[in-house]
ROSE-4610 file (N, C-alpha, C; in Angstrom, 1 decimal, always signed):
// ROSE-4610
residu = [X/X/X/X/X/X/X/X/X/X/X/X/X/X/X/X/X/X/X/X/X/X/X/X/X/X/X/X/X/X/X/X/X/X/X/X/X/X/X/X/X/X/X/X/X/X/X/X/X/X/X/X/X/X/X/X/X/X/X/X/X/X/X/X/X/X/X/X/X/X/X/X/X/X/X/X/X/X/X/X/X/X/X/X/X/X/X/X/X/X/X/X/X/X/X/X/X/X/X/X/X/X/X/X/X/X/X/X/X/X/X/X/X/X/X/X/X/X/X/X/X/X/X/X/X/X/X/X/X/X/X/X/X/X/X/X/X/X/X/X/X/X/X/X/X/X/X/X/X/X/X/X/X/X/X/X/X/X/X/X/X/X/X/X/X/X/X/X/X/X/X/X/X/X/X/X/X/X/X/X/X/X/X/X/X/X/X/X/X/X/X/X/X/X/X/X/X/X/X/X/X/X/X/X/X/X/X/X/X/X/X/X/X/X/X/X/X/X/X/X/X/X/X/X/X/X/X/X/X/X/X/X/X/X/X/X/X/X/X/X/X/X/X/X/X/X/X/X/X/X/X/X/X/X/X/X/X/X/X/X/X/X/X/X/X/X/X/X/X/X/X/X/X/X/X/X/X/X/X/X/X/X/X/X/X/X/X/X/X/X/X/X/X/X/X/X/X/X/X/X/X/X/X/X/X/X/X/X/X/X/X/X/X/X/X/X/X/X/X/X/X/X/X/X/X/X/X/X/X/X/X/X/X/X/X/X/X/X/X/X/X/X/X/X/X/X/X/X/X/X/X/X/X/X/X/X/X/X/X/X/X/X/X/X/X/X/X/X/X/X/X/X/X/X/X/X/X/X/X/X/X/X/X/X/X/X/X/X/X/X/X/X/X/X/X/X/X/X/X/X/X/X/X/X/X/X/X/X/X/X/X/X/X/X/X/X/X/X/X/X/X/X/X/X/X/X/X/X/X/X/X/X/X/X/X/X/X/X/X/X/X/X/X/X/X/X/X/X/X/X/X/X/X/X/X/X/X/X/X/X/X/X/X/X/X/X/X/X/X/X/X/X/X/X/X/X/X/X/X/X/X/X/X/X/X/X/X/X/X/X/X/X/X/X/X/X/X/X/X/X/X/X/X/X/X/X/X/X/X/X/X/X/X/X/X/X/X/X/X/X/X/X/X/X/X/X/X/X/X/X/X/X/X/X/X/X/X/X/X/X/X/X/X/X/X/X/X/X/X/X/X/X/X/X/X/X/X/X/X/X/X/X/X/X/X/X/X/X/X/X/X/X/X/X/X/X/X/X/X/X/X/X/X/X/X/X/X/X/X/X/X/X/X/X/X/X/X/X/X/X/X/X/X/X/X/X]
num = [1/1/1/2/2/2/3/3/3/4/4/4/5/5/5/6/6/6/7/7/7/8/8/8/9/9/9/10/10/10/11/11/11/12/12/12/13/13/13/14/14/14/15/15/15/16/16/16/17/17/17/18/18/18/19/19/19/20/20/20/21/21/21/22/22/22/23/23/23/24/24/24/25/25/25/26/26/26/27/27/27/28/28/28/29/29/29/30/30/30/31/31/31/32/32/32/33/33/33/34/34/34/35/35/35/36/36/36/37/37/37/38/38/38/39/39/39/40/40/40/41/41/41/42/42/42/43/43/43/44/44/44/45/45/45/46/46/46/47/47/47/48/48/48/49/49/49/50/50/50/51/51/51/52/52/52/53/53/53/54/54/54/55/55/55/56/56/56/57/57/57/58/58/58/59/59/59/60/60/60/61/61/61/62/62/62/63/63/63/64/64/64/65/65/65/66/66/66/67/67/67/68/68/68/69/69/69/70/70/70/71/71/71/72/72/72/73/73/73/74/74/74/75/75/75/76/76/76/77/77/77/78/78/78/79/79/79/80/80/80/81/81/81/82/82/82/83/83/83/84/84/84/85/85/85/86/86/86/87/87/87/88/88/88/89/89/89/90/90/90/91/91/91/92/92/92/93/93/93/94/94/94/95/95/95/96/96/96/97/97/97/98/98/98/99/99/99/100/100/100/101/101/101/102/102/102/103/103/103/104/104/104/105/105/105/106/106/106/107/107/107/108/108/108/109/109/109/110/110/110/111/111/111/112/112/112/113/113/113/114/114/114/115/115/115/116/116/116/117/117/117/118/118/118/119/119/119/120/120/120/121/121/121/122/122/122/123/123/123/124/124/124/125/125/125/126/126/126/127/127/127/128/128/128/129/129/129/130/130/130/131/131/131/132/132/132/133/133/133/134/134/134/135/135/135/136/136/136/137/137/137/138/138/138/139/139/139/140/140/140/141/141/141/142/142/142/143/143/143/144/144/144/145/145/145/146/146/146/147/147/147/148/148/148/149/149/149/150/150/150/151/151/151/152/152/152/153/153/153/154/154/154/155/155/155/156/156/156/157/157/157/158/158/158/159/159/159/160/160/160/161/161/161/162/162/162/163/163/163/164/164/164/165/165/165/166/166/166/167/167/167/168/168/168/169/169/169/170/170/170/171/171/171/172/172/172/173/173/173/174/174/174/175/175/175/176/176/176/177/177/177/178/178/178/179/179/179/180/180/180/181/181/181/182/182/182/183/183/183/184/184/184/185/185/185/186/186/186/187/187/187/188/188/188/189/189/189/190/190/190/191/191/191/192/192/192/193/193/193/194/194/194/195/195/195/196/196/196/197/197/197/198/198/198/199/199/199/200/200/200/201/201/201/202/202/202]
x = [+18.8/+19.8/+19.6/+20.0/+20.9/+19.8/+19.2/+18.5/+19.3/+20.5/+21.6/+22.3/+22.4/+22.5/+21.2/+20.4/+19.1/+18.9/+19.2/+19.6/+20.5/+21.5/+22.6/+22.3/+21.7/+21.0/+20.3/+19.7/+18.5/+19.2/+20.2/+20.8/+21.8/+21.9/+22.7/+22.0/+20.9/+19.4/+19.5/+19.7/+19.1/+20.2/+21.2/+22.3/+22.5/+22.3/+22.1/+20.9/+20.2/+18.8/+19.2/+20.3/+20.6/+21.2/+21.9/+23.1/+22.5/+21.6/+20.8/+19.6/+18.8/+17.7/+17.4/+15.7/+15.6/+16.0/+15.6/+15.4/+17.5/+18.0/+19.4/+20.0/+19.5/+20.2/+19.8/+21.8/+21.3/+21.8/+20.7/+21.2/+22.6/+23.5/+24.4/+25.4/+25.1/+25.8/+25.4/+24.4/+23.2/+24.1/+24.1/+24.6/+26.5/+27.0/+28.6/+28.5/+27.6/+28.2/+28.2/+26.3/+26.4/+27.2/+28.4/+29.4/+28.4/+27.6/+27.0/+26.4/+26.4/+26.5/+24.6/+24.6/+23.4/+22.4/+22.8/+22.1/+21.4/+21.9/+22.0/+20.4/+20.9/+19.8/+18.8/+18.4/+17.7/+16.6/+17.3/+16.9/+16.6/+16.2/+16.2/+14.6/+15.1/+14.0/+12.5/+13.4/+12.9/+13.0/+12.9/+13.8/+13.3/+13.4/+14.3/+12.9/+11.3/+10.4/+9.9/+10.9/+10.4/+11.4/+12.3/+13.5/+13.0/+12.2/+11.9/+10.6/+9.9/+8.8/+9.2/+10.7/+10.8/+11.8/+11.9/+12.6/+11.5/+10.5/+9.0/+8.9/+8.8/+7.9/+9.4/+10.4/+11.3/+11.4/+11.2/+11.2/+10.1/+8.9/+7.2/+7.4/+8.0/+8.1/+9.3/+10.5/+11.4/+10.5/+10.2/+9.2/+8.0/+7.6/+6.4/+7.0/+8.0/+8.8/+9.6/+9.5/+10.1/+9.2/+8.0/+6.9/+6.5/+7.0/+6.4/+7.5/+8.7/+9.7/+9.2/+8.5/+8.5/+7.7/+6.6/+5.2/+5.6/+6.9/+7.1/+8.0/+8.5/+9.2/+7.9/+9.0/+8.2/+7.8/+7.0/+6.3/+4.6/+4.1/+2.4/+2.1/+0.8/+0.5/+1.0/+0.4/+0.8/+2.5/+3.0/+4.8/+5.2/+4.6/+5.0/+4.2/+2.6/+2.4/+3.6/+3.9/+4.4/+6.2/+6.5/+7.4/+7.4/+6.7/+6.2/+5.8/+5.1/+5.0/+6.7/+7.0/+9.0/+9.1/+9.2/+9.6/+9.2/+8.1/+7.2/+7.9/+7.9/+9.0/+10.3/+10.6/+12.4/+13.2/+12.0/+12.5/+11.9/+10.9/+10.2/+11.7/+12.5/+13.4/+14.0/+14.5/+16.0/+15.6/+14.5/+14.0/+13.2/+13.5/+12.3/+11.3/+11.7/+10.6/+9.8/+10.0/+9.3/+8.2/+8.8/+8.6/+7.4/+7.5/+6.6/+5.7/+6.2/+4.3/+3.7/+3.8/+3.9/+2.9/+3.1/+2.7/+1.6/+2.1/+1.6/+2.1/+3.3/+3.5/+5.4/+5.1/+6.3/+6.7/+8.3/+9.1/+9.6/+9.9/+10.3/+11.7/+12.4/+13.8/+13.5/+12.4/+12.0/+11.6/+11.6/+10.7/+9.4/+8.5/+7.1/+6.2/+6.9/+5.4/+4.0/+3.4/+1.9/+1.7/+0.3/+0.4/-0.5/-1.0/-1.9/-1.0/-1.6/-0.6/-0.5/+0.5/+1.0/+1.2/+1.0/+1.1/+2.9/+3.0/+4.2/+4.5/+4.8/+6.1/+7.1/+7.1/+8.7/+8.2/+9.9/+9.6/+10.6/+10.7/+11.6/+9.9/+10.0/+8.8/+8.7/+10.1/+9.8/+9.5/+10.0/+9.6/+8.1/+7.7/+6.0/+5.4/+6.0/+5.5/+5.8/+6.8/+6.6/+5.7/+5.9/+4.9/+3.2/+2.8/+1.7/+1.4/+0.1/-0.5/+0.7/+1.0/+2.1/+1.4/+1.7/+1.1/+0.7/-0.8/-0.9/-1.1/-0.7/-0.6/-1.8/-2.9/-4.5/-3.9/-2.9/-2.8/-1.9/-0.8/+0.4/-0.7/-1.4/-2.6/-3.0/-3.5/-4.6/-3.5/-2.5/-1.5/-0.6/-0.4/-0.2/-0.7/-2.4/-3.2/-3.6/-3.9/-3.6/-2.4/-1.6/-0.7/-0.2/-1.1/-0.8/-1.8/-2.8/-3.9/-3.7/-3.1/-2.5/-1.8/-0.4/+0.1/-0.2/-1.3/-1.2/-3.2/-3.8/-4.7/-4.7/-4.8/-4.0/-5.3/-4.7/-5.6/-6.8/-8.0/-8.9/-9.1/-8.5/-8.6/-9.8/-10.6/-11.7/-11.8/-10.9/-10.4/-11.4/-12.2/-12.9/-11.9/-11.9/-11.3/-11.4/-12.5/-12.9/-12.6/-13.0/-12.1/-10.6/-10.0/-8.4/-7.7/-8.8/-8.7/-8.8/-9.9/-9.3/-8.7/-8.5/-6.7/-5.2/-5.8/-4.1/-4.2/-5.4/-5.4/-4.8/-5.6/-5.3/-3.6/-3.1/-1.7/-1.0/-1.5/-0.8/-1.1/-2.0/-2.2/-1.8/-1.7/-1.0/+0.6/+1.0/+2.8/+2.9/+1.6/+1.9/+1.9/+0.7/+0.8/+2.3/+2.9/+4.0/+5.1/+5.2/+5.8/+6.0/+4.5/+4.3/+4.9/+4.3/+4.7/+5.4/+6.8/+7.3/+6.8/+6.8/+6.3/+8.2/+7.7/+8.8/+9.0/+9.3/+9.9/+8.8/+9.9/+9.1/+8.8/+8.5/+8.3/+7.3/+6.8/+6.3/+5.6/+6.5/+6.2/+5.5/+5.6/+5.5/+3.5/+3.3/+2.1/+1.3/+2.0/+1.0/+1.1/+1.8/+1.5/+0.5/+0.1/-0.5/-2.2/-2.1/-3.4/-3.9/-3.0/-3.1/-3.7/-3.0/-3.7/-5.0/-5.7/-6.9/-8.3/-6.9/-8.4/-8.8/-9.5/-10.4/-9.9/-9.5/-8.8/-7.4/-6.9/-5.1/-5.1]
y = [-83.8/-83.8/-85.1/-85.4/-86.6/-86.3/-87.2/-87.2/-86.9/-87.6/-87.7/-85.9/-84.8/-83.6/-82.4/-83.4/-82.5/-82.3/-84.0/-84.2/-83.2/-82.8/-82.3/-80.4/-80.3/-79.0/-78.8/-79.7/-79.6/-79.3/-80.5/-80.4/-78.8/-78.6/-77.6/-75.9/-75.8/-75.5/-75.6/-76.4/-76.8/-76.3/-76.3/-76.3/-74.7/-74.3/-72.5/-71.7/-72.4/-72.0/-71.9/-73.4/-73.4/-72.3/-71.6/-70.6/-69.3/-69.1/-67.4/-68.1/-66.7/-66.8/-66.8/-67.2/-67.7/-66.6/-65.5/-64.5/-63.9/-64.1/-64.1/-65.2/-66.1/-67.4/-66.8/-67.2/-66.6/-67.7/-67.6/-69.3/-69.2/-68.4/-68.3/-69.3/-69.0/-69.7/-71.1/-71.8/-72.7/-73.6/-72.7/-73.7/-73.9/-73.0/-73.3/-74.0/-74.4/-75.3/-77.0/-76.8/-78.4/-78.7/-77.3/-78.0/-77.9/-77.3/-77.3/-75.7/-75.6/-73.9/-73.4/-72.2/-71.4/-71.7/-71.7/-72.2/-73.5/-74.7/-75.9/-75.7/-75.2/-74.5/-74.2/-73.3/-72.5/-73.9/-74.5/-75.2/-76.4/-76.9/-77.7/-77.5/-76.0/-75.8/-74.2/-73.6/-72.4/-70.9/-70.9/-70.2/-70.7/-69.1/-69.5/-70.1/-69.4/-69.9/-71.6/-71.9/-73.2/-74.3/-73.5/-74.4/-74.6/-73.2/-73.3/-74.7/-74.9/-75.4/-76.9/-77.2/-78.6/-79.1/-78.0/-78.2/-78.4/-77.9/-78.2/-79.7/-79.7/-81.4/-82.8/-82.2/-83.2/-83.3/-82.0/-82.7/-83.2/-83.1/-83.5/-85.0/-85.5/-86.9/-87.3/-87.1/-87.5/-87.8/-86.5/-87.1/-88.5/-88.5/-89.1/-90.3/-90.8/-91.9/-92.3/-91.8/-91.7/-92.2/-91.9/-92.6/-93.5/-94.0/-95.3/-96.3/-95.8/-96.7/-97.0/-95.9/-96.3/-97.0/-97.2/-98.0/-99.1/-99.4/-100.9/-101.8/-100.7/-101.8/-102.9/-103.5/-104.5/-104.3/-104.8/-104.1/-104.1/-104.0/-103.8/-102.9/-102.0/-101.3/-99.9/-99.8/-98.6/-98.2/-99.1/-98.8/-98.3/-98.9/-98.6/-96.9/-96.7/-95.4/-94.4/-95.0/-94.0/-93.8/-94.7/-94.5/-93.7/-93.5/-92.5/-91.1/-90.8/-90.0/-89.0/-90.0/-89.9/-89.5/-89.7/-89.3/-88.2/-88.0/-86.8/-85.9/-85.8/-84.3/-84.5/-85.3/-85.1/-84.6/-85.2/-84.5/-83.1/-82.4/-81.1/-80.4/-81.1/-80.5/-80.0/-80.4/-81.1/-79.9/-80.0/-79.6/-78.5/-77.0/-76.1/-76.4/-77.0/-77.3/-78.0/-79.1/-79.9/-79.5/-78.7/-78.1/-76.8/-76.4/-75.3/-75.7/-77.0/-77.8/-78.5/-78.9/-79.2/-78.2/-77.1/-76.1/-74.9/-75.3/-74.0/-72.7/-72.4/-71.5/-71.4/-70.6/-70.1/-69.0/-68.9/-68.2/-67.0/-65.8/-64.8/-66.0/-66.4/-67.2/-68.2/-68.5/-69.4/-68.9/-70.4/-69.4/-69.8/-69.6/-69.2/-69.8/-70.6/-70.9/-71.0/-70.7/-71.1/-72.3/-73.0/-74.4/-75.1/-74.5/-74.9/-74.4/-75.8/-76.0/-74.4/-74.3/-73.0/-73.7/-72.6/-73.5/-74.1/-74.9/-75.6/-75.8/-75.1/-75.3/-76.2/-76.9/-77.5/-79.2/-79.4/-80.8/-81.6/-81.2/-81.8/-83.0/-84.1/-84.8/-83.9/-84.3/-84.0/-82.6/-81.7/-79.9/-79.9/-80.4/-80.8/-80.9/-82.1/-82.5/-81.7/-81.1/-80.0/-78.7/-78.6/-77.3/-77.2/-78.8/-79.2/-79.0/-78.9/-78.7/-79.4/-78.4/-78.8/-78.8/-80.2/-79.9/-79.2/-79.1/-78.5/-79.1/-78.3/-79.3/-80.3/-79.9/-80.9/-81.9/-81.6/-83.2/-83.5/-83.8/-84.1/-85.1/-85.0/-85.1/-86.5/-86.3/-87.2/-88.3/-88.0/-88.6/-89.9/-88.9/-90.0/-91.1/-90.3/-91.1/-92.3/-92.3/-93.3/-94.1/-93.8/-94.2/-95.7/-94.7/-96.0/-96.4/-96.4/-97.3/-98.3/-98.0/-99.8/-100.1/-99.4/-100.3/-101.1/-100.9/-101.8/-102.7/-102.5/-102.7/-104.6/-105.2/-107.1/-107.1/-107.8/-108.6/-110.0/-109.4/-109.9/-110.4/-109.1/-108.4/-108.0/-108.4/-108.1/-106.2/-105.7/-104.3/-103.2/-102.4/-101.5/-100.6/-100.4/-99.7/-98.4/-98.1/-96.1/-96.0/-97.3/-96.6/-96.9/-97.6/-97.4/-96.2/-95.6/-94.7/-93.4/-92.9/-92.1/-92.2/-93.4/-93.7/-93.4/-93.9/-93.2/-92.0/-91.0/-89.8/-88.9/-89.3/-89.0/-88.5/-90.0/-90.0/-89.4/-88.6/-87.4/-86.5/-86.5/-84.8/-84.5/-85.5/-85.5/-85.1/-85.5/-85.5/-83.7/-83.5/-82.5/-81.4/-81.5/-80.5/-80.7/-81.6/-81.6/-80.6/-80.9/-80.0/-78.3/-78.4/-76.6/-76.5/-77.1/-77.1/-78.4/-78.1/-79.4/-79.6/-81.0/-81.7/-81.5/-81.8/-81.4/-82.9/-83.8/-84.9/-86.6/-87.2/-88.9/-88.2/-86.8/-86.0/-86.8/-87.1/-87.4/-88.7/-89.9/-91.0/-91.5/-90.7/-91.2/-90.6/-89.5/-88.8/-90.0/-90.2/-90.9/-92.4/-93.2/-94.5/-93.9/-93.4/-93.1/-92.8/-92.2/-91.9/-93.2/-94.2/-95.3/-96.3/-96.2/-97.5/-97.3/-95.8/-96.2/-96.1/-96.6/-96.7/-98.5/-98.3/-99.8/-100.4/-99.6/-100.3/-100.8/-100.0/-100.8/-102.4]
z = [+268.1/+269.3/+270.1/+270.9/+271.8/+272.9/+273.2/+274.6/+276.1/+275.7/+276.3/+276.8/+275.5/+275.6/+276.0/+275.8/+276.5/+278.0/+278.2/+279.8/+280.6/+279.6/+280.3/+280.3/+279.2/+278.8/+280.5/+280.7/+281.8/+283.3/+283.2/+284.7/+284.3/+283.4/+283.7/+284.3/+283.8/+284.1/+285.4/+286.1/+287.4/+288.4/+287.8/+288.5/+288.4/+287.7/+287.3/+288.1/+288.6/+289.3/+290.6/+291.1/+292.3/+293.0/+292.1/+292.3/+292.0/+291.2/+291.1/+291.3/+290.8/+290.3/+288.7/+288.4/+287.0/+286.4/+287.0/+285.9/+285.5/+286.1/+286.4/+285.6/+285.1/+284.6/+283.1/+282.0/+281.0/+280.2/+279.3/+278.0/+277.7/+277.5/+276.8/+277.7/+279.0/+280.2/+280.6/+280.2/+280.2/+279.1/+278.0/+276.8/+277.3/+277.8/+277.8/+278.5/+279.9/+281.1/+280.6/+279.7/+278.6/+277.5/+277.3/+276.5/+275.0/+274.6/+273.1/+272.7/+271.7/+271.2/+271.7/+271.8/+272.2/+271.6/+269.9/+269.1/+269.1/+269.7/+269.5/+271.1/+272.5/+273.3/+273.0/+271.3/+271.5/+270.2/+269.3/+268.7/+269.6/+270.7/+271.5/+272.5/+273.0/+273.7/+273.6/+271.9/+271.6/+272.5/+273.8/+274.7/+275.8/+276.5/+278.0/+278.5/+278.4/+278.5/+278.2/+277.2/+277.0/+277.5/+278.2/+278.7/+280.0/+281.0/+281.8/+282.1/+281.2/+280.8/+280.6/+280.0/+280.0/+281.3/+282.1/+283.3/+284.6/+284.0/+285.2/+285.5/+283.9/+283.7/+283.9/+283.5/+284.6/+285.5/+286.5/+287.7/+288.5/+287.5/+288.0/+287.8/+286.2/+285.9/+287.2/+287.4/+288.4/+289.5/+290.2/+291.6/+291.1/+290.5/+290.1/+290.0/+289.6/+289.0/+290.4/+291.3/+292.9/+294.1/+293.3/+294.3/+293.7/+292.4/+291.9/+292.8/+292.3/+293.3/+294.9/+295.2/+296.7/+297.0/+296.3/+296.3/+295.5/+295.2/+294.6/+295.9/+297.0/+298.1/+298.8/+299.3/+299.9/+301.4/+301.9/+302.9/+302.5/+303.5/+303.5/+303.2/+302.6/+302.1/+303.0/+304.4/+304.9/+305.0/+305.0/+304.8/+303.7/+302.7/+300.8/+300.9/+301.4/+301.4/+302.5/+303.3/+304.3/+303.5/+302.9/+302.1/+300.7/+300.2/+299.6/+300.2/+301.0/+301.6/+302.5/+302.7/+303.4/+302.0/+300.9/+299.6/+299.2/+299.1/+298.9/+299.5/+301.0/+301.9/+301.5/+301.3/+301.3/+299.9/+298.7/+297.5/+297.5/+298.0/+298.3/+299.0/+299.8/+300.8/+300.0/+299.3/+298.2/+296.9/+296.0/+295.4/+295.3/+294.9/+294.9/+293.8/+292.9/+291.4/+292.5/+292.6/+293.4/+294.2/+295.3/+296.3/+295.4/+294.9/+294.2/+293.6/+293.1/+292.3/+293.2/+294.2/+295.5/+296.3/+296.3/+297.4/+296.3/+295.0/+294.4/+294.8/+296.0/+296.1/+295.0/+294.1/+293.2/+293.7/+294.2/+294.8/+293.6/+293.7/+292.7/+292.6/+293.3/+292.4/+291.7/+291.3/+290.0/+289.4/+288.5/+286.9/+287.5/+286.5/+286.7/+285.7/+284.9/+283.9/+283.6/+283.0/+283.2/+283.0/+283.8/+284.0/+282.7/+282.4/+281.0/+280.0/+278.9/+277.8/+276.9/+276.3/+275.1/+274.0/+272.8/+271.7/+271.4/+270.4/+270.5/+269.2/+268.4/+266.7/+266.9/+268.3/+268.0/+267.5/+267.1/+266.4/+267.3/+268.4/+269.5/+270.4/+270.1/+270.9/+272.3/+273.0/+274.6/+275.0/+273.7/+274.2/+274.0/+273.0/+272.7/+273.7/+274.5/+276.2/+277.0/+277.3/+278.1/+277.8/+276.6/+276.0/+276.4/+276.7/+277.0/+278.2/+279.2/+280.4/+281.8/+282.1/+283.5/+284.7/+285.5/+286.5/+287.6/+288.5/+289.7/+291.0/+292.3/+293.4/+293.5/+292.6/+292.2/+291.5/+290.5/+289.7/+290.4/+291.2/+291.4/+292.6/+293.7/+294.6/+293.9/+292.5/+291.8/+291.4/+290.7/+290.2/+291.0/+292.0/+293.5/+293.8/+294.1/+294.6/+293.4/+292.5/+291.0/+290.8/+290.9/+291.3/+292.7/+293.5/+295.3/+294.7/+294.5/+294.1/+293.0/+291.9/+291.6/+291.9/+292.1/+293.2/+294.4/+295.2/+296.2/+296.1/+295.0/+295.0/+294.5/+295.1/+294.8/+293.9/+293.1/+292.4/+293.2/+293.1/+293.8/+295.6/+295.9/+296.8/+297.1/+298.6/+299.4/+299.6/+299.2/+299.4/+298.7/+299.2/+298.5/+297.8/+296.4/+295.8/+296.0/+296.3/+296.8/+298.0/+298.9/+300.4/+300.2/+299.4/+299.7/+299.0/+297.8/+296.9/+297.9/+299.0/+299.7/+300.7/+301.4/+302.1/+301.4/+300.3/+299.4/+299.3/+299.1/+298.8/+300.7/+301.4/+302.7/+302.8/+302.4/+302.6/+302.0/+301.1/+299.9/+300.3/+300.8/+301.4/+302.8/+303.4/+304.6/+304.7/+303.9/+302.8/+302.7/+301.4/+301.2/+301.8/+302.9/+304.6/+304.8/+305.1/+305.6/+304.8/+303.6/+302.8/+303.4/+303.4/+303.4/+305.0/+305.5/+307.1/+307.7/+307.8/+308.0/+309.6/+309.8/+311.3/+311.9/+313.3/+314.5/+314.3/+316.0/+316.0/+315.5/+314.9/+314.1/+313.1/+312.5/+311.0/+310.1/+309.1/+308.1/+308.4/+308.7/+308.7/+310.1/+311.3/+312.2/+312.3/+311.6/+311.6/+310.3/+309.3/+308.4/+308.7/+309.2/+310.3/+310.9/+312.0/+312.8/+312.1/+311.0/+310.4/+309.9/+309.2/+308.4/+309.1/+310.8/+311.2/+311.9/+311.3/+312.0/+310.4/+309.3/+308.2/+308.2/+308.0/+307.7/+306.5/+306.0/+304.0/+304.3/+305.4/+305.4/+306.4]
């Protein structure tokens, strides 16, 4: 199949979740909205469990691939993190996937996967990948923080790599408080500026 149909398999997924709940969303309806037969669904993702499972890990790669953008603007290190961090709450807003791998808290209107890998018969690469270990608000944390750290770590830079290594982490967990508990007025950015300019690494 078409990467291109898998895509659409997914948002259709997504778009089906927005309007019920998981357990309420049925393939048959999944496969009409992407325009391709049940069968074509079921040979794609094995079921509803594995649909669920490759619908995790896109929107873990999407966020992930959201903070790389944001840590590539221009700007000094605390701006590129605080811009990330603005990213971090706003797709959490926007997003319950997000928002659930995020918080570790899974809502009965989602699905539920388990976060460690299940075995996998498919010959689809990317159900493989999803079938494998899904992240927790620990890796999404570490991932981040790996992440701002090559990003802003300059090549031969005076910069301790472990003190900027828990400055980036700071600023992810700072984000993700916010998530769980959104901040009142300046929100996100105005609290992680404020933490940033009193580390020694920015």
């Amino acid at each position: 199949m078409m990467p291109a149909a898998r895509e659409s398999l997914l948002d259709a997924a997504f778009t089906a979740l927005t309007r019920r709940s998981w357990a309420a969303v049925r393939m048959v309806d999944v496969a009409a909205a992407a325009g391709v037969s049940r069968q074509t669904l079921y040979n794609e993702f094995g079921s509803k469990d594995g649909l669920a499972r490759a619908l995790v890990r896109r929107e873990a790669d999407g966020y992930l691939a959201g903070v790389e953008r944001a840590l590539s603007l221009h700007g000094d290190a605390r701006e590129r993190l605080t811009a990330a961090a603005e990213w971090t709450t706003n797709v959490a807003r926007g997003n319950p996937l997000v928002r659930a791998m995020l918080t570790g808290c899974w809502s009965e209107r989602l699905p539920s996967p388990t976060l460690s890998a299940v075995p996998s018969s498919s010959a689809v690469p990317a159900q493989r990948r999803a079938d494998g270990p899904l992240p927790s608000p620990g890796d999404l944390v570490a991932g981040v923080r790996d992440r701002a750290v090559a990003a802003l770590a300059a090549p031969g830079a005076a910069l301790d790599t472990a003190e900027l290594s828990r400055t980036c982490e700071l600023a992810v967990r700072l984000a993700m408080s916010c998530v769980a508990a959104p901040p009142g007025e300046g929100g996100v950015a105005e609290l992680v500026r404020g933490v940033l300019h009193r580390q020694p690494a920015m």
